[in-house]
C-alpha positions in Angstrom: 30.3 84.1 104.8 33.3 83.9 103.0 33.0 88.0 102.5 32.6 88.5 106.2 35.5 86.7 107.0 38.1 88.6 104.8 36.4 91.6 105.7 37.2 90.6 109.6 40.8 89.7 108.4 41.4 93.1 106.6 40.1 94.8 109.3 42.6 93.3 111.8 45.3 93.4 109.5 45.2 97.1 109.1 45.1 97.2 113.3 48.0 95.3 113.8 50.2 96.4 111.1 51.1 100.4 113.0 51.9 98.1 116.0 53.9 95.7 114.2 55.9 98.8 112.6 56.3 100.6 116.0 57.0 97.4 117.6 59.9 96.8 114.5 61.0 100.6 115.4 61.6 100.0 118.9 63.8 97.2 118.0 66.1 98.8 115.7 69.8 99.0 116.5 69.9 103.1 118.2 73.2 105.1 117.4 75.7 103.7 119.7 76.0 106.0 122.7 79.3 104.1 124.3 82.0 101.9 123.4 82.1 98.1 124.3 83.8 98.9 127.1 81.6 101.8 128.5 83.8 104.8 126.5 81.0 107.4 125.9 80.4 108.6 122.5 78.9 111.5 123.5 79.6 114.0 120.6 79.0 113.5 116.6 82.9 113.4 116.1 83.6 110.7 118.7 80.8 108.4 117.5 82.6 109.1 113.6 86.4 108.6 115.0 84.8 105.4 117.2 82.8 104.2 113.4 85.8 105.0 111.1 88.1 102.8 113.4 85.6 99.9 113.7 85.3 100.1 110.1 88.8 100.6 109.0 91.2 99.8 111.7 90.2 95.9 112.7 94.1 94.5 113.1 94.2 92.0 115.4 97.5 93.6 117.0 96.7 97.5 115.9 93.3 97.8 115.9 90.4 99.1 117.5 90.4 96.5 120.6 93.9 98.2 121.4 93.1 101.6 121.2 90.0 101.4 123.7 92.4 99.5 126.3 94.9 102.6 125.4 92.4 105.1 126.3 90.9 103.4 129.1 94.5 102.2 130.4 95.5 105.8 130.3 92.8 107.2 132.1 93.4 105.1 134.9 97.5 106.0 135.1 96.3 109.7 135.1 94.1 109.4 137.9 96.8 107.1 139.5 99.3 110.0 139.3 96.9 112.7 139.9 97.7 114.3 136.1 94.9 116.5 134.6 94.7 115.1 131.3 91.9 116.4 128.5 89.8 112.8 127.6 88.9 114.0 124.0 92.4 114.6 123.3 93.3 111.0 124.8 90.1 109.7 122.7 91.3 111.1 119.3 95.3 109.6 120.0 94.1 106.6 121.1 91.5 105.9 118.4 94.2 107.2 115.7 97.0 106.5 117.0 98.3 103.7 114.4 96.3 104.3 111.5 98.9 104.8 109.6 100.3 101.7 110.0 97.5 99.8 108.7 97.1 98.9 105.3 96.1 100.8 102.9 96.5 103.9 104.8 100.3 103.1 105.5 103.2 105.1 103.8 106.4 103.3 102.7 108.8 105.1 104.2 107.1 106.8 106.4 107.2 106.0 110.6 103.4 105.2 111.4 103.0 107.7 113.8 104.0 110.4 111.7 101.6 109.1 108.7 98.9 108.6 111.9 99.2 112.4 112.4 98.8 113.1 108.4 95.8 111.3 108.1 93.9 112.1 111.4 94.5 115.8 111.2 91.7 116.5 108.3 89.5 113.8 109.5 89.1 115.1 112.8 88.6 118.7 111.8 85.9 117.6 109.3 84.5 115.4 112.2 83.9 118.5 114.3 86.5 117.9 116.8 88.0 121.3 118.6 90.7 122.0 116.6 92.5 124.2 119.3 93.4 120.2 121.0 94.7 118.9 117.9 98.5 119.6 119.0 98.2 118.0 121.9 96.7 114.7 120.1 99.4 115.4 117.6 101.8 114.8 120.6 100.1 112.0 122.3 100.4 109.9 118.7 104.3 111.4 118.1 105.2 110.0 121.7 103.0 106.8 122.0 105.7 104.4 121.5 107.8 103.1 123.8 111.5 104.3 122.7 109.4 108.0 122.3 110.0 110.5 124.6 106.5 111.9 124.9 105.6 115.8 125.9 102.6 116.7 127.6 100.8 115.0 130.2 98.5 112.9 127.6 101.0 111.9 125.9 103.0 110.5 128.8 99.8 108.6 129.8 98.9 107.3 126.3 102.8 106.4 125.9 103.0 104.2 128.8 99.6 102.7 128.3 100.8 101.7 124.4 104.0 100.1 126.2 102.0 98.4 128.6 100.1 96.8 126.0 103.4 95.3 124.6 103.4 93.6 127.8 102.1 90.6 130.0 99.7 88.0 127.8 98.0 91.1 126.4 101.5 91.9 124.7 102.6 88.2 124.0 99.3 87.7 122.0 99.4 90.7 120.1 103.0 90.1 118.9 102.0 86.4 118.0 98.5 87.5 116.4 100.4 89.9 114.1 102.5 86.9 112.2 102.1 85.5 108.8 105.1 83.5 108.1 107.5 81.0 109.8 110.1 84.1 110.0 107.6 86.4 111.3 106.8 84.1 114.1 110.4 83.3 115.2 110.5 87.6 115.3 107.4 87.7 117.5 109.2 85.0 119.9 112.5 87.6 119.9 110.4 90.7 120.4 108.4 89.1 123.4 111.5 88.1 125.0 113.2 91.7 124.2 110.4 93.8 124.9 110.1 91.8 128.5 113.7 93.8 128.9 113.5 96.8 126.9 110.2 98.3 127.7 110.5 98.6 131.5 113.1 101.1 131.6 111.5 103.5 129.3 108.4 103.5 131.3 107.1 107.1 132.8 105.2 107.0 135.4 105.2 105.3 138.4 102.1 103.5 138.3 103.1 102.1 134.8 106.2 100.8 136.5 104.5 99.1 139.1 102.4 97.5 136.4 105.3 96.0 134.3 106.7 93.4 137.0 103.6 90.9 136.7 102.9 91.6 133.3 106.9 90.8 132.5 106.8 87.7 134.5 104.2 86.3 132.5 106.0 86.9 129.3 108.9 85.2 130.9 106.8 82.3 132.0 105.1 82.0 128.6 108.3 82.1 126.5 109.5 79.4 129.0 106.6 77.0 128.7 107.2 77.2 125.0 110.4 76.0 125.4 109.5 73.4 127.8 106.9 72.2 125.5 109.0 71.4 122.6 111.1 68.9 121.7 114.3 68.4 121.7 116.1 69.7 118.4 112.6 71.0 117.3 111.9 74.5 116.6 109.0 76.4 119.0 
């Protein structure tokens, strides 16, 4: 009796363990095909730019999160001034576009966007990305900040969408998350209250300068409420 029985369990055992294994490989994790946000990663060199900065480029201020708002920001001022803009080449500069300012891939001495353009050159030709673009990434990450003066229509799109990002409670939380020390927070308090005055000016296009009024009005709000929240004598 006993014999029949393990027999019987054997017998379903070896029926349910091919379903068990398809069922395990229909739940696997598939290759991402998009970004959080909906960016498609449809080529083998965007999904390894898109991997390489989820796995190396996690700054809080710097990082991945920011890049995917730069690309998607940028997108949007394009189509908001009716420029023709290539998206891989606004993918790549906006994925790469501060590499080099994150440790370890920094440079002493060297500005970030220049070390940026070192580094994402061989990466993206040994990623499989059309080479013939790379000068016009090359001048999206040159002229991404905001006291740039950026050439080419991606690059005047991805510099205004970097500055924006600088801005409003995006830009206020950035500057803050980036601290480490006392000094460095009083610096982030002073470059929130500058950058509400310096960026403005230096935008491009016009949608990007309709954008700044709100977003600088929060920043003013914000440094105000920190005032008004501590005490007298006290430092913020």
């Amino acid at each position: 009796m006993r014999q029949i029985a393990l027999t019987a369990m054997l017998a379903a055992l070896a029926v349910a363990t091919p379903a068990t294994a398809r069922q395990d490989a229909q739940t696997a994790p598939a290759e991402a095909t998009a970004t959080p946000a909906g960016i498609p990663l449809d080529s083998a060199w965007r999904r390894a730019v898109h991997a390489h900065a989820q796995q190396n480029m996690a700054h809080p201020s710097w990082g991945w999160r920011h890049s995917e708002r730069n690309y998607l920001l940028a997108l949007s001022l394009a189509e908001a001034e009716g420029l023709s803009v290539d998206a891989d080449v606004l993918f790549a500069a906006a994925f790469l576009h501060d590499w080099g300012g994150i440790a370890p891939f920094a440079a002493p001495g060297v500005d970030h966007a220049v070390r940026s353009v070192e580094l994402a050159e061989p990466f993206l030709r040994d990623a499989g990305f059309p080479m013939e673009k790379f000068p016009a990434v090359r001048a999206a990450i040159l002229g991404h900040m905001y006291d740039k003066e950026p050439e080419g229509p991606e690059a005047i799109v991805m510099h205004d969408a970097d500055a924006l990002d600088f801005l409003g409670a995006l830009g206020s939380a950035r500057l803050l998350a980036a601290t480490g020390e006392g000094d460095d927070y009083d610096l982030a308090l002073r470059r929130i209250e500058r950058f509400a005055v310096d960026i403005p000016p230096r935008l491009k296009t016009e949608a990007a300068q309709r954008m700044a009024p709100d977003r600088v009005a929060v920043m003013t709000e914000f440094l105000a409420r920190v005032r008004s929240e501590t005490p007298e004598g006290a430092r913020p």
